[in-house]
NUDOZA-752076 format. One record per residue: residue in three letters; x, y, z of N, C-alpha, C in turn. Coordinates in steps of 0.02 Angstrom, whole numbers, padded with zeros to 5 digits, always signed. Layout:
ALAXYZXYZXYZ ...
// end
This chain:
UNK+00042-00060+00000+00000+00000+00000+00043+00062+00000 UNK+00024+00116-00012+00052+00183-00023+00058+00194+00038 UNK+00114+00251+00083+00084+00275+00128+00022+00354+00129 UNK-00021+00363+00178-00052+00421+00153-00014+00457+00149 UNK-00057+00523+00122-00005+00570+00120+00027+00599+00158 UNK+00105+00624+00138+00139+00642+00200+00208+00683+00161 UNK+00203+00713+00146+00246+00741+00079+00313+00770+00128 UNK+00351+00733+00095+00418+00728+00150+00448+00780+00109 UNK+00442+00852+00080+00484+00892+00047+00531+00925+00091 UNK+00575+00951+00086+00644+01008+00113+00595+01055+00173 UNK+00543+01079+00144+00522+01167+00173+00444+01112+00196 UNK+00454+01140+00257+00338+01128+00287+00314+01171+00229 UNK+00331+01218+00198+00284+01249+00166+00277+01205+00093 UNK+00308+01160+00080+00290+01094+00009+00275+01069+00065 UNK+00292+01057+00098+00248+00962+00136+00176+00988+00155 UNK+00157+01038+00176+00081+01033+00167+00061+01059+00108 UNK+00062+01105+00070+00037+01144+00022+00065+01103-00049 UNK+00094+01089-00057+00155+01054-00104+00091+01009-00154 UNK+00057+00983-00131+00017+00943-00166+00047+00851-00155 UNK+00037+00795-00198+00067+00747-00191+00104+00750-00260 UNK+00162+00775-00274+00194+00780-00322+00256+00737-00334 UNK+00258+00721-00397+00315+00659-00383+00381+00680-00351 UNK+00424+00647-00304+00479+00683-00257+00529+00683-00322 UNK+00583+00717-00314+00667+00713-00348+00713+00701-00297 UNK+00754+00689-00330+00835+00678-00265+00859+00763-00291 UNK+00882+00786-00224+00905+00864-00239+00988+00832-00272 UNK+01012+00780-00278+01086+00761-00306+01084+00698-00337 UNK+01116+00706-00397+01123+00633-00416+01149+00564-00390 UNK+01183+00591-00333+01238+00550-00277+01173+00528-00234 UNK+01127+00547-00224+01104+00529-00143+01086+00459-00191 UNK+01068+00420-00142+01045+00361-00129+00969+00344-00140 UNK+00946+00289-00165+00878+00293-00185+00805+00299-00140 UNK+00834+00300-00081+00806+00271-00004+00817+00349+00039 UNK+00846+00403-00003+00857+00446+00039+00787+00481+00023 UNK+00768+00550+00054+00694+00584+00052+00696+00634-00016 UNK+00729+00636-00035+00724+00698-00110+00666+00750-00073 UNK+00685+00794-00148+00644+00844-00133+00582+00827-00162 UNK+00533+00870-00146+00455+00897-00166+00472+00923-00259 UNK+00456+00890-00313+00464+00914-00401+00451+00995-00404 UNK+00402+01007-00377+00354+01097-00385+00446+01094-00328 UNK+00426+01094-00264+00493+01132-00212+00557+01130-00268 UNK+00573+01092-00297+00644+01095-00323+00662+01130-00373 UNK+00594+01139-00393+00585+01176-00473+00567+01252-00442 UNK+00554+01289-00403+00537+01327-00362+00614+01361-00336 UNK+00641+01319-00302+00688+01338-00290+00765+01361-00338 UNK+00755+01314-00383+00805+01318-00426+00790+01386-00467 UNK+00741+01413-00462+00729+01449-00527+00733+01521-00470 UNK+00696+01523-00403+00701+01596-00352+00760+01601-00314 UNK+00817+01544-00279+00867+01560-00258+00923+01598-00315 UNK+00939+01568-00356+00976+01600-00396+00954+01678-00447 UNK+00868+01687-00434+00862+01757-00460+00872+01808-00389 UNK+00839+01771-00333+00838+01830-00281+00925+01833-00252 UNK+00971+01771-00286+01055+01805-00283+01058+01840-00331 UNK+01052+01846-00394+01063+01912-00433+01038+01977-00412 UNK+00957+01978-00405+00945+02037-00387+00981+02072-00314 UNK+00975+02010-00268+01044+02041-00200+01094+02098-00224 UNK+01134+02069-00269+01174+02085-00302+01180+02134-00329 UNK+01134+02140-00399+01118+02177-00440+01096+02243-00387 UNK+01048+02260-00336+01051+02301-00302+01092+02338-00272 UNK+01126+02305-00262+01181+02335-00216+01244+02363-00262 UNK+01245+02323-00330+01296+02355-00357+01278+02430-00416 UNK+01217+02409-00401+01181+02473-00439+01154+02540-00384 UNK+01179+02548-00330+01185+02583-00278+01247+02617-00248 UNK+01269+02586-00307+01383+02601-00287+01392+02644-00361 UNK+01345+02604-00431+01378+02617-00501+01324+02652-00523 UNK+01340+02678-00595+01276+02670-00634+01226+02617-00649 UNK+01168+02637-00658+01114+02593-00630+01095+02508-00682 UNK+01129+02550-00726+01127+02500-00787+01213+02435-00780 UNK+01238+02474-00773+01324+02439-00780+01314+02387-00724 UNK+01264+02423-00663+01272+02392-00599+01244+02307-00614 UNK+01186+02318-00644+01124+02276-00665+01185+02217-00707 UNK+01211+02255-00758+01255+02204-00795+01312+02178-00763 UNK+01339+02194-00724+01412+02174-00689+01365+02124-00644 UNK+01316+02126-00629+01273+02084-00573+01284+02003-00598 UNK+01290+01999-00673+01252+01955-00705+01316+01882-00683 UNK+01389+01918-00718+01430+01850-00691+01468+01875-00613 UNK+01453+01901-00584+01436+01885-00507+01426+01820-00475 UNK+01343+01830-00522+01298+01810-00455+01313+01744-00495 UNK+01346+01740-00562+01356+01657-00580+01407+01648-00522 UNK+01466+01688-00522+01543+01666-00487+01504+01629-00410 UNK+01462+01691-00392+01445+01685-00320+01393+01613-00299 UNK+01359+01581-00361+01330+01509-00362+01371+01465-00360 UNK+01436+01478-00396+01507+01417-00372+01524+01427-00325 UNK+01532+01455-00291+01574+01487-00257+01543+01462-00169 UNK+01482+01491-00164+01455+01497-00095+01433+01416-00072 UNK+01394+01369-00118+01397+01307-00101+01461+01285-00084 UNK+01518+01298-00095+01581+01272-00034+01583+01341+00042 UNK+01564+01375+00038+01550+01436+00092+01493+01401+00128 UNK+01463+01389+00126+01387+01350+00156+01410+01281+00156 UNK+01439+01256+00180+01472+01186+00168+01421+01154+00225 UNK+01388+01096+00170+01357+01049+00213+01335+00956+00179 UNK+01338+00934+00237+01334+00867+00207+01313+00819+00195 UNK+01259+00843+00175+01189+00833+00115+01166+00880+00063 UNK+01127+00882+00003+01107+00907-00035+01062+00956+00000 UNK+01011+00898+00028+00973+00947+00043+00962+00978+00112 UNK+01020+01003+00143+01033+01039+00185+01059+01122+00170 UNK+01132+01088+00107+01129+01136+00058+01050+01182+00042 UNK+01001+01148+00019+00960+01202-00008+00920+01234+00061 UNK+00911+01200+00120+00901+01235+00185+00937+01315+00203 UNK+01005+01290+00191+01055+01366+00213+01049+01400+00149 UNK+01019+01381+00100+01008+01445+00062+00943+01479+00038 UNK+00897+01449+00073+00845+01478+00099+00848+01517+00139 UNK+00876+01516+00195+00887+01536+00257+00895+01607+00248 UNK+00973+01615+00197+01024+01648+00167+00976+01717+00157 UNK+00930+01666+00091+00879+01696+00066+00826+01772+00106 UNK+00816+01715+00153+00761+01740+00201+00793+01815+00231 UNK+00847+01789+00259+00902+01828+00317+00898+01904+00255 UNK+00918+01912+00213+00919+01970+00139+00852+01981+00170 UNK+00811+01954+00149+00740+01977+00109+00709+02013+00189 UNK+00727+01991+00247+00705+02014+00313+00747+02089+00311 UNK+00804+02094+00289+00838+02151+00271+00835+02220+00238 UNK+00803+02181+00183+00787+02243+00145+00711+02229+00095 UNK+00672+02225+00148+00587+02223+00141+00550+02278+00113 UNK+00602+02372+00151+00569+02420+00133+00629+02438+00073 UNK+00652+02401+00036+00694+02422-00050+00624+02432-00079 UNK+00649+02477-00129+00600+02464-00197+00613+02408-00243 UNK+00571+02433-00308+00582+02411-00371+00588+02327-00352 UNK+00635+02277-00376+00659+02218-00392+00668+02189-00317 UNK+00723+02225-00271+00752+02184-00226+00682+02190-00164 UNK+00636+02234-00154+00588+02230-00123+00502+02174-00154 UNK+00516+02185-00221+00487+02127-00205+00497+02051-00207 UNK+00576+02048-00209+00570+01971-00191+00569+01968-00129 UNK+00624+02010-00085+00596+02026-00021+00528+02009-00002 UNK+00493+02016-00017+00416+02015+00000+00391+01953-00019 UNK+00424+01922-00067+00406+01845-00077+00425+01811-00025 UNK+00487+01819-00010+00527+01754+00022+00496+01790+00110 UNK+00479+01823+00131+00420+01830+00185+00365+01814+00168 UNK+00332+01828+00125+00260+01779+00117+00277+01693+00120 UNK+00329+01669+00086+00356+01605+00104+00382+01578+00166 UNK+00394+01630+00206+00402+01621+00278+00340+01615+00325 UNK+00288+01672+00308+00215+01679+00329+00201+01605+00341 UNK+00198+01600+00268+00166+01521+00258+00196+01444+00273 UNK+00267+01459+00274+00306+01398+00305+00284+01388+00388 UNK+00254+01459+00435+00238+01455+00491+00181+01443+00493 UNK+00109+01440+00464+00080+01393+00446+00075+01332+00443 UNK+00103+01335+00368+00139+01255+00379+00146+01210+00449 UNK+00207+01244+00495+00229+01192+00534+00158+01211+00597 UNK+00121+01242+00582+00071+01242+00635+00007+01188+00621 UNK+00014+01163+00545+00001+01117+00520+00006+01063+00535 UNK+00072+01042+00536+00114+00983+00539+00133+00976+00625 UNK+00130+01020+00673+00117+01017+00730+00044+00970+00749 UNK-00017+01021+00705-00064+00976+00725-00079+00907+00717 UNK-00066+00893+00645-00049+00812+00629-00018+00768+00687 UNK+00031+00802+00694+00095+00756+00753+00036+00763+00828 UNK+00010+00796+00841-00039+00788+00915-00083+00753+00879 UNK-00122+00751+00818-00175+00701+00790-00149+00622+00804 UNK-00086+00626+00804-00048+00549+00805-00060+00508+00884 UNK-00069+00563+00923-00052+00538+00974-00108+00469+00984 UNK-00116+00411+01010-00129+00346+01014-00178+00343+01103 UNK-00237+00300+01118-00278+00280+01172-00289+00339+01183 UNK-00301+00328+01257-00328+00385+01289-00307+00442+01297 UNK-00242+00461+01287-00198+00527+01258-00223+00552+01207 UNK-00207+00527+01154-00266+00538+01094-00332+00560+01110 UNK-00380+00527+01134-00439+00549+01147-00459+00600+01189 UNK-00401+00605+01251-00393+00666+01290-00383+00735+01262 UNK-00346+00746+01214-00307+00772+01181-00384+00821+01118 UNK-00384+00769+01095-00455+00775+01041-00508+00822+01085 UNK-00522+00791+01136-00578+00835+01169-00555+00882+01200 UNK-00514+00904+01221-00485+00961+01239-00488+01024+01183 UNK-00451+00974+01131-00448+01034+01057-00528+01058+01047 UNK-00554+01020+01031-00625+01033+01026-00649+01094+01087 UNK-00641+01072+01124-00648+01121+01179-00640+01198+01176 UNK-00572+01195+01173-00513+01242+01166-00556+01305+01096 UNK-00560+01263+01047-00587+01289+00985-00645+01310+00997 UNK-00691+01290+01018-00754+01321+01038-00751+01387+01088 UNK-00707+01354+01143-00708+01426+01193-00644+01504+01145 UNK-00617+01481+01108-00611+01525+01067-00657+01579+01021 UNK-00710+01534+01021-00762+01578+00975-00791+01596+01001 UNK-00815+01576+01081-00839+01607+01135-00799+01676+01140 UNK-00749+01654+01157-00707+01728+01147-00685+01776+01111 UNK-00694+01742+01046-00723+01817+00993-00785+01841+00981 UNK-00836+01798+00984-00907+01830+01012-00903+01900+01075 UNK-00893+01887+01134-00864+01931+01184-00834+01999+01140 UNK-00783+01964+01128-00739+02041+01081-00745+02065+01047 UNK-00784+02022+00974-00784+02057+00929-00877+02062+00894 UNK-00909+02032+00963-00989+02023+00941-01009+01965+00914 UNK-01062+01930+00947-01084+01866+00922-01096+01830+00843 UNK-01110+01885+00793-01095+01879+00734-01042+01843+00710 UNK-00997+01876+00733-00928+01835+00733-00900+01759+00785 UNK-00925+01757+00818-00916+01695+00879-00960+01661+00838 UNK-01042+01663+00812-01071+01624+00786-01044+01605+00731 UNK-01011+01622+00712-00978+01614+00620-00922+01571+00646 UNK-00886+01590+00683-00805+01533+00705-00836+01489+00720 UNK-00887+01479+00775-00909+01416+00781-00944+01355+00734 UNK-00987+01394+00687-01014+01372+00617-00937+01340+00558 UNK-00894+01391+00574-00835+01348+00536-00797+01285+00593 UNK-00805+01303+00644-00772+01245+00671-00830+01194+00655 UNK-00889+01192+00658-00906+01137+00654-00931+01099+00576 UNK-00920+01156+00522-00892+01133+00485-00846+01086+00464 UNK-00789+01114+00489-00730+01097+00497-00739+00999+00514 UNK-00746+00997+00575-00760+00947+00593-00817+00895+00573 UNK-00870+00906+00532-00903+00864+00503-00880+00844+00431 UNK-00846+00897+00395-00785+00865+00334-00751+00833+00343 UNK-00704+00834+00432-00653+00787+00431-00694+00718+00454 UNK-00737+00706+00476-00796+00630+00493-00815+00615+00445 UNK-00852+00642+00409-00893+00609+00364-00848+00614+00293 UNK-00808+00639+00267-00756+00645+00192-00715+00569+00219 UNK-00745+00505+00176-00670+00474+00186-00609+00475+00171 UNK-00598+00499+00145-00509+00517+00102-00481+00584+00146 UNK-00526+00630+00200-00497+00671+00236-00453+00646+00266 UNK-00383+00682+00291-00336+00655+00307-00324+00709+00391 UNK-00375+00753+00386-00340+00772+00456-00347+00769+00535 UNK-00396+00702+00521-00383+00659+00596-00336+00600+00601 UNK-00307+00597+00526-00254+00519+00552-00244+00499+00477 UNK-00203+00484+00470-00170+00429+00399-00239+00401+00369 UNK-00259+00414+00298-00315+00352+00285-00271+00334+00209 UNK-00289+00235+00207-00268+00230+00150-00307+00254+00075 UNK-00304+00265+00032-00330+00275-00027-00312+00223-00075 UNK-00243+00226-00092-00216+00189-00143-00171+00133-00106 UNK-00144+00089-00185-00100+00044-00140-00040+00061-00195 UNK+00018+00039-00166+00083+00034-00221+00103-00014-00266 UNK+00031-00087-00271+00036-00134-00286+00038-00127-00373 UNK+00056-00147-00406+00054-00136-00487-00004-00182-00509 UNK-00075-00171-00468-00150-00205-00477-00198-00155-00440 UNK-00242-00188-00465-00310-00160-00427-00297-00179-00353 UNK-00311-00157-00304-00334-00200-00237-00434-00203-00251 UNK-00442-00265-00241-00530-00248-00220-00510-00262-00154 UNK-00595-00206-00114-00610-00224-00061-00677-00262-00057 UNK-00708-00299-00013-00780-00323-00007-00784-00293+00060 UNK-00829-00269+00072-00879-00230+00151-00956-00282+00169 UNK-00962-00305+00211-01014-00322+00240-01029-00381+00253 UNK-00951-00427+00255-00974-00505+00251-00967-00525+00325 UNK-00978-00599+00350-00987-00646+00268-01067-00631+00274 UNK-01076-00672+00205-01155-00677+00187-01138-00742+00178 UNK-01195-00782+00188-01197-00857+00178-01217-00881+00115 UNK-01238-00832+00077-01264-00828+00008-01208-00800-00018 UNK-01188-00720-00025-01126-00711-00070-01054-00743-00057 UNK-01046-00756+00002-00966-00749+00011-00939-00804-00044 UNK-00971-00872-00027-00958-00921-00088-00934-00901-00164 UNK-00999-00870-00175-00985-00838-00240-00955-00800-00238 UNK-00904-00747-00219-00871-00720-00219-00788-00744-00217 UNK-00796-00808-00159-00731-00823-00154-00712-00872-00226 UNK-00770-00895-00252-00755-00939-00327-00738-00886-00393 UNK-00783-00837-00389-00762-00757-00430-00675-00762-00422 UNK-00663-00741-00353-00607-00721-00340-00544-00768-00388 UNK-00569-00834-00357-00513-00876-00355-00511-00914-00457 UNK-00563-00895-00474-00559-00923-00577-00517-00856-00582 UNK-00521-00796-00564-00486-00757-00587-00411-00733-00549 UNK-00401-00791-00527-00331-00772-00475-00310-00735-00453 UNK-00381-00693-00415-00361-00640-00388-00374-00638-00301 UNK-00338-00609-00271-00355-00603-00197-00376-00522-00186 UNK-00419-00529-00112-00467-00461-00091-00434-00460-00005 UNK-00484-00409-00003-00481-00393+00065-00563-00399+00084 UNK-00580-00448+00118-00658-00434+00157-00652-00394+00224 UNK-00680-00345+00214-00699-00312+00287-00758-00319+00311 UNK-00745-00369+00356-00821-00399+00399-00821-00367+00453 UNK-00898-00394+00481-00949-00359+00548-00939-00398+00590 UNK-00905-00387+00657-00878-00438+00709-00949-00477+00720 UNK-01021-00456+00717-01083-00500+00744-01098-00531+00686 UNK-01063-00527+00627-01091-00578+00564-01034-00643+00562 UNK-00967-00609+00591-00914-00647+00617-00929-00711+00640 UNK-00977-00689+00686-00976-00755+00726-01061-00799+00719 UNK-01093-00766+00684-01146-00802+00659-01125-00839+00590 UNK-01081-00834+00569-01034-00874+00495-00983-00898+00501 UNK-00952-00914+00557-00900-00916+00554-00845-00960+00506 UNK-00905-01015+00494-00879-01062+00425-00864-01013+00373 UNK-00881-00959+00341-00874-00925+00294-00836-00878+00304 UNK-00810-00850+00366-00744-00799+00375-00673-00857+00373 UNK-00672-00907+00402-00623-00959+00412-00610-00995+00315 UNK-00673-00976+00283-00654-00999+00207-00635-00937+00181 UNK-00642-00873+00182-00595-00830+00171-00507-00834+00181 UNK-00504-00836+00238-00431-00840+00264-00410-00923+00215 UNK-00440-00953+00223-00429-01031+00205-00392-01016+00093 UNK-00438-00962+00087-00416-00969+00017-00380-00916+00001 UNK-00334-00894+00048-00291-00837+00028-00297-00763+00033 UNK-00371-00744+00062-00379-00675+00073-00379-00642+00134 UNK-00393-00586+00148-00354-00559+00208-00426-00526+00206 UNK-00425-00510+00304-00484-00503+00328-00482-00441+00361 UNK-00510-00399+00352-00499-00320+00380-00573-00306+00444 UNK-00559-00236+00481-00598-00261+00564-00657-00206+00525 UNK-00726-00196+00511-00772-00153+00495-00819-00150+00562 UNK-00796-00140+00606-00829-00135+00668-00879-00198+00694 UNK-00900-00206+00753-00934-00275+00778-01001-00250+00763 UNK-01032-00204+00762-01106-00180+00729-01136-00165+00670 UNK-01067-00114+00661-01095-00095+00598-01142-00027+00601 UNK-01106-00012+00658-01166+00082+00673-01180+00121+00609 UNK-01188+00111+00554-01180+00165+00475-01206+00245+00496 UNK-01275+00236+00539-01299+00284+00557-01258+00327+00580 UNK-01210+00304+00653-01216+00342+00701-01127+00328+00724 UNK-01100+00293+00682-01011+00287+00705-00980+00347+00686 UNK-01010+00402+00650-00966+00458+00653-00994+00512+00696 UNK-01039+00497+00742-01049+00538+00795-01031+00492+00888 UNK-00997+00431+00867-00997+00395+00924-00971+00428+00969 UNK-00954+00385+01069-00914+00435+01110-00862+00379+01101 UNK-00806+00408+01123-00739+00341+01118-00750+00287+01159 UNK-00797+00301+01195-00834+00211+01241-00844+00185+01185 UNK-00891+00195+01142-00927+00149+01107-00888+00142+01037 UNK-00857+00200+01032-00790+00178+00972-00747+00131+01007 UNK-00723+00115+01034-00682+00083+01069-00713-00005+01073 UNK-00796+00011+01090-00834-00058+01091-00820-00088+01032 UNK-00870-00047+00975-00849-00068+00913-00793-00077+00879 UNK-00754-00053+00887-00664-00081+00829-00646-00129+00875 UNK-00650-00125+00932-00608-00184+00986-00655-00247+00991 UNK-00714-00249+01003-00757-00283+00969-00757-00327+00934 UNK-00746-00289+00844-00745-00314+00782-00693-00359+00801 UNK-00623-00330+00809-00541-00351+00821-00579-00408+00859 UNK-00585-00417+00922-00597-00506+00948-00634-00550+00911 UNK-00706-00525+00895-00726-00561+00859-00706-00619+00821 UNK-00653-00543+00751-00634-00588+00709-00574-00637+00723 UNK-00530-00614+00771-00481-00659+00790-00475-00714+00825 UNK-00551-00721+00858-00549-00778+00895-00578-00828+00855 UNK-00618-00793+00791-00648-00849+00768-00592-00897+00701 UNK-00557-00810+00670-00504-00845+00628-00422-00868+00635 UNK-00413-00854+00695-00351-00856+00708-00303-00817+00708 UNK-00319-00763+00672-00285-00698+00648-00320-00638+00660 UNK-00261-00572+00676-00275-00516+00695-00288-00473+00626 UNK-00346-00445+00614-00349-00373+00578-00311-00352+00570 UNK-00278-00312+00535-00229-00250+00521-00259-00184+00498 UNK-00321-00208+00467-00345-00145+00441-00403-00147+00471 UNK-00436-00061+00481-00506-00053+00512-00536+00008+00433 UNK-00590-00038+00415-00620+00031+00392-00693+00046+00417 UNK-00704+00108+00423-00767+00143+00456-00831+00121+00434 UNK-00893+00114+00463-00934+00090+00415-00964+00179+00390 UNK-00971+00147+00325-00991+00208+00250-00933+00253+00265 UNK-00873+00238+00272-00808+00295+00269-00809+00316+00327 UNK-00837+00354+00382-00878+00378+00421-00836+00375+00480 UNK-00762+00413+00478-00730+00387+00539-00766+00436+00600 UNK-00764+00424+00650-00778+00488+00694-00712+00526+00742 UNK-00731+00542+00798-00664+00610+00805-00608+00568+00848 UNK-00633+00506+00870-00601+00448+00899-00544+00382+00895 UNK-00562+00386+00816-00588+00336+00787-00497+00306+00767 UNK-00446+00355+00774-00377+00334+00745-00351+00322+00802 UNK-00353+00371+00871-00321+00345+00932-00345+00281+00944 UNK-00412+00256+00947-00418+00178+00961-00383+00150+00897 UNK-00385+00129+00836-00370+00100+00819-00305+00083+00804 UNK-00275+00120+00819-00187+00142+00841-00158+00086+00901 UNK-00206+00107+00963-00209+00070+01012-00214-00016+01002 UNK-00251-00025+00929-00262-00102+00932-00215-00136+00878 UNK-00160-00073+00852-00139-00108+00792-00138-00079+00718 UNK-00198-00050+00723-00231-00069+00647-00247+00004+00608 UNK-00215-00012+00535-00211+00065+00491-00282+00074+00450 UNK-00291+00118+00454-00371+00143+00405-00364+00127+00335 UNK-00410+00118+00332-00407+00114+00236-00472+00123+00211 UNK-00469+00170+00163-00517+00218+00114-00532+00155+00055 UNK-00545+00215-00009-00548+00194-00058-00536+00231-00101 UNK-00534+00213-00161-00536+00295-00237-00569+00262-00279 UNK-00623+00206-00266-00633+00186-00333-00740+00157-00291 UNK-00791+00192-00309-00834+00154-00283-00885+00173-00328 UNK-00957+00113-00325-01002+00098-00360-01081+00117-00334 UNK-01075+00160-00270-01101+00115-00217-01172+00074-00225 UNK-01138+00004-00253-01176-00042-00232-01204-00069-00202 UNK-01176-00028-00127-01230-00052-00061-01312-00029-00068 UNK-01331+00032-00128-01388+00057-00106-01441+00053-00192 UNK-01389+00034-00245-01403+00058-00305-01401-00032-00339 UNK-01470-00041-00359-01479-00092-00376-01473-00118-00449 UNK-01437-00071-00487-01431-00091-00564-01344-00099-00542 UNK-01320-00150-00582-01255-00191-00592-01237-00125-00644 UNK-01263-00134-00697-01225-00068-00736-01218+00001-00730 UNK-01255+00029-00685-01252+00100-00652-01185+00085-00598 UNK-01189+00021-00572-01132+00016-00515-01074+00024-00580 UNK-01062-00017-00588-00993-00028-00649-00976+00028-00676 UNK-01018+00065-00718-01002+00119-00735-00977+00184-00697 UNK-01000+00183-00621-00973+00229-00598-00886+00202-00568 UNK-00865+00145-00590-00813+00110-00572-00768+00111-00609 UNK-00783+00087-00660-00738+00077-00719-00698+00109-00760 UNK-00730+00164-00758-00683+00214-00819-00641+00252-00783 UNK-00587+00235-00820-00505+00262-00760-00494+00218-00727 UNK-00522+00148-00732-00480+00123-00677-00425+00089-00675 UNK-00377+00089-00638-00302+00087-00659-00267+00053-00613 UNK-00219+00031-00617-00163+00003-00585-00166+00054-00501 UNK-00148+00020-00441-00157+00056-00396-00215+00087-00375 UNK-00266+00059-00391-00342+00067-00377-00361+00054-00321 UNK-00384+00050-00261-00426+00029-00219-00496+00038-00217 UNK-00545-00023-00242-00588-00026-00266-00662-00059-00209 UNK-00685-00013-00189-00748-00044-00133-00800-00063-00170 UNK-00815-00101-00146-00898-00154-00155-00903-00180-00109 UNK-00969-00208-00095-01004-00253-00039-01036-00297-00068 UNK-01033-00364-00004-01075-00418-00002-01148-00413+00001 UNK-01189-00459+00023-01260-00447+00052-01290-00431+00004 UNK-01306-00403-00059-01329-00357-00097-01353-00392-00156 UNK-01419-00387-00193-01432-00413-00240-01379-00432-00301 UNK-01333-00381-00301-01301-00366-00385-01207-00385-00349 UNK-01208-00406-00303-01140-00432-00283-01097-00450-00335 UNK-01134-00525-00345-01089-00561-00378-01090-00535-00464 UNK-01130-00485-00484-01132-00457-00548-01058-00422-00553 UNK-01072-00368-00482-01021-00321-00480-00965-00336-00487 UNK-00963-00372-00439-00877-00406-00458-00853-00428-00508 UNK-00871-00475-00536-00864-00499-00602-00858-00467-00660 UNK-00891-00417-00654-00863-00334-00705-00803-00307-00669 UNK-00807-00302-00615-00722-00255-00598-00657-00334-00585 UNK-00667-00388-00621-00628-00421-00606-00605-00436-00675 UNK-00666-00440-00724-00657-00428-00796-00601-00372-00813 UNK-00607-00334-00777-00587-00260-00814-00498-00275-00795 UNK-00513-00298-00703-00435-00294-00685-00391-00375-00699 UNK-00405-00389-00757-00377-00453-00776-00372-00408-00840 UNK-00400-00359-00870-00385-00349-00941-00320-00302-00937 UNK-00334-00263-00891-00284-00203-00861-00213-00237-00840 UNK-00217-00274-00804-00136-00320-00788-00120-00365-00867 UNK-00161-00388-00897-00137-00388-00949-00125-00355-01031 UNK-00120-00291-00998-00110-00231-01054-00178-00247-01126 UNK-00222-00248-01094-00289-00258-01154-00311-00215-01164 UNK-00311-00155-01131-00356-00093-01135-00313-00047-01160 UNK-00326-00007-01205-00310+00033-01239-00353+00101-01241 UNK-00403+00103-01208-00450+00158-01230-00449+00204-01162 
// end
């Protein structure tokens, strides 16, 4: 699987904002295992460190000369001064190198902010790039407390929540309820995008994709005593393996049919012991905690094996939902590819919202239980047998 996103660039200001862009090595020397840079960060940099050293330059020597000669004498300078200062800045990595000359950067541009013309406004860039790099790490601060795991985690969560609210309390006070009602309306915004969006990423890592050079399918809602069969014979004419994410209380009313899962090669993921769809993204961490820990015994006592993966039922993590499952082990996983077949009873309305684009590194949801199961599959298994064998062209 991929990891989520987590964009390991040089500057916080690419690792959050950066997008998921393919990384580079800042040197041809580093090693393949080392972190490269962010493609946009490197291309970014290469093209504003070496203009905001000319203009440095060019300023200052057009403040001594005539304004024009200055501008031109700037030009093989600021080349000499690009050979030159990477052994002056001596460091031992690449991309540490481009750290101290950011820095470099910054240290100028904090300098001479009130210049005109040229050297003021890059000045003014490379502080708006600072603005936002502090951002950034206020960003990446919050992520790293989102990490935190049990009841720290959950302590932690309700506090923020807290914290955030009595903030808008306190601009209401100051600046009039208009405003307190509006912060609060975005906080809770805020917080019903990050529950209910599955692919939101800013309560905890969720998977999307995998790094596998195939489709992954998932199945949600087994076993069924009616589909799973058919599914695991689907699976297995087309030599392919899934992930079932079962309901710890269907777990153990089937258990013949979770134990023939594992039995034929597929791997069994924890979808909570109930199955709350309604109401798991408003749960309290008691009952999040019931359900994933739950599911987790369930399935392990009946198959022998521990979960690794939990996914939410309908995506639907709630504000809880990564510190427990942290606590038991087990990484989230999304999807990018769905039909939803759980609710839509034509096979070809499912398929079609599936199929087109679908590609290598797919993670693909469907469910059991459902009239058009075994239809569904059998179209996205068609497709990903044509796709691994280079059939599709269109």
């Amino acid at each position: 699987m991929n990891q989520p996103p987590d964009n390991r660039a040089v500057s916080p200001l690419f690792r959050v904002f950066g997008g998921e862009e393919v990384r580079v090595a800042a040197d041809a020397r580093e090693t393949s295992n080392s972190r490269g840079m962010h493609l946009g960060e490197y291309r970014a940099f290469s093209v504003l460190i070496p203009l905001t050293l000319f203009v440095a330059i060019g300023a200052w020597l057009s403040s001594m000369l005539v304004t024009i000669a200055g501008w031109l004498l700037a030009i093989p300078i600021a080349i000499l001064a690009l050979n030159i200062l990477p052994f002056v800045l001596f460091a031992k990595s690449p991309l540490t190198q481009w750290r101290m000359w950011s820095s470099l950067c910054l240290l100028w541009a904090i300098f001479h902010c009130r210049s005109a013309g040229l050297a003021g406004l890059f000045s003014y860039t490379w502080i708006a790039m600072m603005v936002m790099g502090v951002v950034a790490d206020c960003i990446l601060a919050f992520q790293e407390l989102m990490a935190f795991p049990g009841k720290c985690g959950i302590v932690w969560r309700i506090s923020a929540v807290i914290l955030l609210h009595a903030a808008a309390i306190a601009v209401g006070f100051k600046f009039g309820w208009p405003w307190g009602i509006a912060g609060a309306a975005a906080i809770a915004a805020g917080l019903c995008w990050a529950v209910l969006n599955p692919y939101c990423q800013w309560l905890g890592p969720v998977y999307r994709t995998t790094s596998r050079d195939e489709i992954l399918i998932t199945i949600d809602d087994g076993p069924d005593p009616h589909d799973t069969p058919l599914l695991l014979d689907l699976l297995d004419r087309h030599e392919t393996k899934a992930i079932f994410f079962m309901i710890g209380e269907k777990v153990r009313a089937h258990p013949e049919f979770a134990r023939e899962v594992i039995r034929r090669g597929h791997d069994i993921g924890n979808h909570t012991l109930t199955h709350p769809a309604g109401s798991f993204w408003c749960a309290s961490p008691w009952r999040t905690w019931r359900e994933i820990a739950g599911g987790q015994q369930a399935i392990e006592e009946t198959v022998g094996k521990k979960p690794r993966l939990f996914r939410a039922p309908v995506g639907h993590r709630n504000l809880f939902t990564h510190p427990v499952a942290k606590v038991l082990g087990l990484e989230v996983m999304a999807w990018n590819r769905r039909g939803y077949d759980a609710v839509e009873k034509d096979a070809g309305k499912v398929l079609a919202r599936i199929l087109p684009d679908l590609t290598n590194g797919d993670i693909v949801l469907l469910h059991e239980a459902t009239p058009i199961a075994a239809e569904v599959l059998a179209g996205v298994l068609a497709r990903a047998v044509k796709l691994s064998h280079g059939k599709i062209t269109d």
